[in-house]
C-alpha positions in Angstrom: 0.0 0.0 0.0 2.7 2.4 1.2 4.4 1.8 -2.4 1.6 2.7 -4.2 0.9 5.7 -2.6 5.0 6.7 -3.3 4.3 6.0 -7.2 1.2 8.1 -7.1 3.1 10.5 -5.3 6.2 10.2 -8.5 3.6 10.5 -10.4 2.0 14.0 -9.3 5.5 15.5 -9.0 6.0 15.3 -12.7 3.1 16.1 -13.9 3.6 19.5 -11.4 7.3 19.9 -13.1 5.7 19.2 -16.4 3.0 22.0 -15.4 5.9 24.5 -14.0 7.8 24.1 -17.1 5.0 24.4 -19.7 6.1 28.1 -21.1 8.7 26.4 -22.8 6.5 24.7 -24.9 8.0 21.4 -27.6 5.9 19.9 -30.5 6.7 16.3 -31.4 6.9 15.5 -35.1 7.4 12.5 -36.7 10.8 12.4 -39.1 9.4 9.7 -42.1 12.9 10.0 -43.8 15.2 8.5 -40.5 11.9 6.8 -39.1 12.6 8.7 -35.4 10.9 11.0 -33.4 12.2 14.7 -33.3 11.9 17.6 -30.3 11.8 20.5 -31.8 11.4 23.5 -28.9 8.8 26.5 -29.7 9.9 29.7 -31.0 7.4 32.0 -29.0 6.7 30.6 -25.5 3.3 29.8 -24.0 3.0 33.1 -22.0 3.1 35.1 -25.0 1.0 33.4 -27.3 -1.9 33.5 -24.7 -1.7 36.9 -23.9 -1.2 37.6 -27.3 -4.2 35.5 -27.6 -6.3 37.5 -25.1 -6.0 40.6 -26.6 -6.6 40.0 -30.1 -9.5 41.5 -32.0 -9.5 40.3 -35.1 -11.7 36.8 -35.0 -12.9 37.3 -31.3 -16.5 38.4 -30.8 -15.7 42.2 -29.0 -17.1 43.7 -32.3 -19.9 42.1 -32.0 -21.0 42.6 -28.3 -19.3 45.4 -27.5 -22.0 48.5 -28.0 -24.6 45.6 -26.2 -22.4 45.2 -23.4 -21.7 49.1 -22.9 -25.5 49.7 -23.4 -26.1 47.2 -20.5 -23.3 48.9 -18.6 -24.7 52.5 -18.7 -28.1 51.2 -17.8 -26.3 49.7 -14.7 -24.6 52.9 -14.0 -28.4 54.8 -14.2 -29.6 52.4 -11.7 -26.1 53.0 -9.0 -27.1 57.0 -9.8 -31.0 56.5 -8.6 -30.2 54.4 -6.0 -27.4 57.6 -4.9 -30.7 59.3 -5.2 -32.6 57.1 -2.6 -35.4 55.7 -4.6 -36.1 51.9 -4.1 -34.6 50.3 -6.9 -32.6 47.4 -5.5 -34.7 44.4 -5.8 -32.5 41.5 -5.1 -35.9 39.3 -5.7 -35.9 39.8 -9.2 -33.3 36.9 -9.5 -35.6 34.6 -9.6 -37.2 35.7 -12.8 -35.0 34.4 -14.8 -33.0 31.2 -13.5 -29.5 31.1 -14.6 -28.9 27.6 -14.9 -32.0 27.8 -17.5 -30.1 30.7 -19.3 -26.8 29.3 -19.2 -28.5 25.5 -20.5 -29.9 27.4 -23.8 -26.8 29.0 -24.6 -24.9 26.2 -24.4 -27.4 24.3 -26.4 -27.1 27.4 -28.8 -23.3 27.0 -29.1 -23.3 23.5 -29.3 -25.9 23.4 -32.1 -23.7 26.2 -34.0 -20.3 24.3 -33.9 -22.4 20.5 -34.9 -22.8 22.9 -38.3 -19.9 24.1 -38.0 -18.2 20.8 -37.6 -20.4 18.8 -40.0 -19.1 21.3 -43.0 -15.4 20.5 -42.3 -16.5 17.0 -42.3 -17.7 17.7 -46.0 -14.5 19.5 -47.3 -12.4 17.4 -45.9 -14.0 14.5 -47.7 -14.1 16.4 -50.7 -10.7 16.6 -51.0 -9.7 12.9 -50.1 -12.3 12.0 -53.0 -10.8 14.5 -55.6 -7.4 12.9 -54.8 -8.7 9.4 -55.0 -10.7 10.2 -58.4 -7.5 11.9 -59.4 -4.9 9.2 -59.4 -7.7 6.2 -60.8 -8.5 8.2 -63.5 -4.8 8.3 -64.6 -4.4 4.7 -63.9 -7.6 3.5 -65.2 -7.8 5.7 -68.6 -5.0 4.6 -71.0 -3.4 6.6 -73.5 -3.8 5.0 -76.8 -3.6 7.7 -79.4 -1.8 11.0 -79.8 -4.1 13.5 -78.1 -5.4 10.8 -75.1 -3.1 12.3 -72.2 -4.2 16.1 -73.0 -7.8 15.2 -72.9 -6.8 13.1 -69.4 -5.1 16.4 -68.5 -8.1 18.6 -69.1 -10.4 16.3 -67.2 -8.2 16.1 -64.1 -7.9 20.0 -64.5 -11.7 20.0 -64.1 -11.1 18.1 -60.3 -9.8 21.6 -59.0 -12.3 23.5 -60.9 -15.5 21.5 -58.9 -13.7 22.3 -55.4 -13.8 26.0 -56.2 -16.7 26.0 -58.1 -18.2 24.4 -55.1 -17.0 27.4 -52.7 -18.8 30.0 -54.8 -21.8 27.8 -55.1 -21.9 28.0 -51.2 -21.5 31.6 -51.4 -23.9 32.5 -53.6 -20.7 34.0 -56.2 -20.9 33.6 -59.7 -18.2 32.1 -61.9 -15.0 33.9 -61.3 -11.4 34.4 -62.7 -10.5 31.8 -60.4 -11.8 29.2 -62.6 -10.4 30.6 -65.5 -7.2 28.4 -65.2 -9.4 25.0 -65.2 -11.5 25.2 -67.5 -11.7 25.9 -71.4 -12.7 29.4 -72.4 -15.8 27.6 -73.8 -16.7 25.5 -70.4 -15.6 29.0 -68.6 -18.3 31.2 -70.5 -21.1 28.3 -69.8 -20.5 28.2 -65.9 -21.1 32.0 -66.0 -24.8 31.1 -67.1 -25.1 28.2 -64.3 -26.2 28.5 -61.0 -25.1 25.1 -59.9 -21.7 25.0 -61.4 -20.4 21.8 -59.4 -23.1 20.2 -60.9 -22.2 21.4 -64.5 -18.7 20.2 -64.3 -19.7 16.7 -62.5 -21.4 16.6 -66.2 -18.2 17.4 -68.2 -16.5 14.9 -65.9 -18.7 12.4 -66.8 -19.0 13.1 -70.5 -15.3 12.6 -70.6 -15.7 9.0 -68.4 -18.6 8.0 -70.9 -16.3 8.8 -74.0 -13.8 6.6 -72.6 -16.1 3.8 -72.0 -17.7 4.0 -75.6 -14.3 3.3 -77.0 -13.5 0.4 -74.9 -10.6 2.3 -72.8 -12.7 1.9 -69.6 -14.3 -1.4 -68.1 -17.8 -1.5 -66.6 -16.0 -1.7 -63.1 -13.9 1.0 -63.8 -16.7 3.1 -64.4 -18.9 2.2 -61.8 -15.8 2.8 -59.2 -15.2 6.2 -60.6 -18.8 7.0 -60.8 -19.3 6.5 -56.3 -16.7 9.1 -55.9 -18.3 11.5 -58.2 -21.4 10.6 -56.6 -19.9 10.8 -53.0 -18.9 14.5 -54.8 -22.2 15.5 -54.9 -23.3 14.1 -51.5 -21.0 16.6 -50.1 -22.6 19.4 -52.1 -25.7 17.9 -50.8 -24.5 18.0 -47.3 -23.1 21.5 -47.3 -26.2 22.8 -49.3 -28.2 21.4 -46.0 -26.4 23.9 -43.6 -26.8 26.6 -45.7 -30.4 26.3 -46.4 -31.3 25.3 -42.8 -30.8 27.9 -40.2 -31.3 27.4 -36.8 -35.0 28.0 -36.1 -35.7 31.9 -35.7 -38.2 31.5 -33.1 -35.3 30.0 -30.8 -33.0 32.2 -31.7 -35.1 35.7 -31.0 -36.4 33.9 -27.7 -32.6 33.6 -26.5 -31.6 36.9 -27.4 -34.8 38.9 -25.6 -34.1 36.4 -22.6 -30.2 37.4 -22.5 -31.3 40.8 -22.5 -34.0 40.8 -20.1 -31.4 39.0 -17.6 -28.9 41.4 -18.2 -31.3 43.9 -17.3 -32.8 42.9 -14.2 -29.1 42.4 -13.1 -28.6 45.7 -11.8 -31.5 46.3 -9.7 -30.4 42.9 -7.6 -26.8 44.0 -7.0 -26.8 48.0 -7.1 -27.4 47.4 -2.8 -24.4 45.8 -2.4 -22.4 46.8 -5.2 -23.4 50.7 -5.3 -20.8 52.3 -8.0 -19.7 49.6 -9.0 -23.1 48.1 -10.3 -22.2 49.0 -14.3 -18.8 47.1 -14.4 -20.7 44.2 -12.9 -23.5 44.5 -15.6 -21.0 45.3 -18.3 -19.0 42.3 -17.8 -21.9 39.6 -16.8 -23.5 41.3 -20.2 -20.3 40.7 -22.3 -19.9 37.3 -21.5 -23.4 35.9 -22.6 -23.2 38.0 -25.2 -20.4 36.9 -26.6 -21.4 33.3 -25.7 -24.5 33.7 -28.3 -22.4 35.4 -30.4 -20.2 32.4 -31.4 -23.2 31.0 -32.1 -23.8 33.6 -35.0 -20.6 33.5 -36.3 -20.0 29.6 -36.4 -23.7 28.6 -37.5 -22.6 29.5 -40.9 -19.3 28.2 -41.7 -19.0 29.3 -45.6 -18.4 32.7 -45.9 -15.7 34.9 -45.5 -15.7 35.8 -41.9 -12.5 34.8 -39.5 -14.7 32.4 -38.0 -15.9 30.6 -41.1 -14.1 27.8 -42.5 -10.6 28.2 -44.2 -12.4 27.1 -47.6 -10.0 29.4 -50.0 -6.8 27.4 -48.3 -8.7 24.4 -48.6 -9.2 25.1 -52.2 -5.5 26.1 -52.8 -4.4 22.7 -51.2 -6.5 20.9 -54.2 -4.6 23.0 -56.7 -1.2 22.7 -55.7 -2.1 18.9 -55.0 -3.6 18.5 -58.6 -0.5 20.3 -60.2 2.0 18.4 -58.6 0.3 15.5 -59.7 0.1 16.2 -63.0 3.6 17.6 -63.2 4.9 14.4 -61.9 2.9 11.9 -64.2 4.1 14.0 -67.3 7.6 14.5 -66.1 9.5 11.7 -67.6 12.9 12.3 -65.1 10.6 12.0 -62.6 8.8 8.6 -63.6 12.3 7.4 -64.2 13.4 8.7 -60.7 10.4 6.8 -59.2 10.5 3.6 -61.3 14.5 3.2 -60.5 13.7 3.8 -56.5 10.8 0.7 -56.6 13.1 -1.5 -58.2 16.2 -0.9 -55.6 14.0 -0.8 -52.9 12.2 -4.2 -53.2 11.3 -5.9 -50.0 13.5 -9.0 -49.6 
């Protein structure tokens, strides 16, 4: 008994250094080329990156709560001033109007329900791109080049696999067909998208007239076609999904009922503490007011998560990532020192 107790006591002292010494932060990373594990120490420590955090405006919710949480604040600093004045304001009963375990329960369920949709969106790019990459390598190892212009066509279609992911984000954003499809697409495809409202659908359809084309002339099997058809159709289930989020807000009803409820409670909030608070009543109310607030807030800015606010998801990175991933695919299949390269390496490097 007495040596367990020693070993839990072990135990707690480390995780206390570990605790103590946590400013200077290390990441782990994994080194694929030696197969061993590197410590690699942090540039800025801890400290600074959360106070650095802390004060940072630019994707927190203080633009958005801020005149609310004054407004509540002055109001709290009217009730100090009448009760300076002697009238009977402080009614410390009025905390039982509003329960704040029921308050703090719907803006949790609020939050909650606002980063499910938030969530469930990064769920659908992220499989988006895992399908693009999967559709692009079987369509280059499943489409063979048997006449002169066969690898250009190949080329184009797998050009169009960058051109649904951004065609996608504008779709979601309600954007017509920009210069950043211009690169992807023919000049021809490019002048019929700008007539389209549902351009990933359009260019699911070129993708597919090109797989039918190669079907029709024998290049692909019924297999092969049916296999690349569930990842263009797992394509469009995304779309589908995403579309959802978008078209579905969270019922208005609940979402007007929260906000009059926050504001009533920040309300009453001075008249129960201005007796024992007296001056100091609006700092109270200001802060009480900027944290539920800012708690529905998040809500707002999360709910949805495809548009250009700090909050939203990173979709034009995400799209960027398909195009340097399609490019450096393509570049590499057409590079013959590179094929070479990567032949030579499979054949020294045989498993014995």
């Amino acid at each position: 008994m007495l040596r367990k107790w020693l070993d839990a006591y072990k135990i707690i002292g480390c995780a206390f250094d570990f605790i103590k010494n946590f400013n200077d932060l290390v990441f782990v990373t994994f080194n694929l080329e030696i197969g061993n594990f590197m410590v690699k120490k942090a540039k800025t420590p801890v400290r600074k990156i959360w106070l650095k955090e802390i004060f940072r405006l630019r994707g927190s919710v203080i633009p958005g709560v801020l005149e609310r949480s004054l407004f509540c604040g002055l109001f709290g600093v009217l009730i100090s001033l009448l009760d300076f004045k002697e009238l009977p304001v402080a009614q410390p009963m009025l905390g039982s109007v509003i329960p704040s375990i029921v308050l703090g329960l719907l803006l949790v369920f609020r939050t909650n329900t606002a980063y499910e949709r938030f969530w469930e969106g990064r769920k659908l790019w992220g499989s988006t791109v895992n399908t693009i990459r999967n559709l692009a390598w079987k369509i280059w190892v499943a489409v063979d080049e048997v006449e002169s212009g066969d690898k250009e066509r190949k080329i184009a279609a797998l050009r169009l696999l960058p051109a649904f992911a951004i065609a996608k984000k504008l779709y979601l954003r309600y954007e017509p067909a920009s210069e950043e499809l211009k690169p992807w697409v023919s000049p021809a495809q490019y002048s019929n998208l700008q007539n389209i409202q549902n351009m990933p659908l359009e260019i699911s359809r070129l993708l597919g007239d090109y797989l039918q084309q190669e079907y029709k002339r024998g290049i692909l099997t019924n297999y092969q076609l049916a296999s690349i058809h569930t990842l263009m159709n797992n394509l469009m289930d995304n779309v589908g999904g995403c579309e959802r989020i978008l078209k579905t807000p969270i019922p208005p009803a609940y979402v007007i009922h929260l906000n009059q409820l926050v504001l009533i409670y920040c309300l009453i909030l001075p008249f129960q503490f201005v007796q024992d608070l007296g001056w100091w009543t609006g700092i109270f109310v200001a802060l009480v007011s900027f944290a539920l607030f800012g708690i529905e807030e998040i809500g707002v800015e999360i709910e949805n998560p495809f548009g250009y606010d700090h909050n939203d998801l990173p979709l034009d990175k995400i799209c960027q990532t398909i195009q340097n991933n399609i490019e450096e695919f393509i570049a590499f299949q057409t590079n013959p020192d590179s094929r070479e390269k990567q032949i030579n390496f499979s054949y020294t490097n045989q498993d014995v």
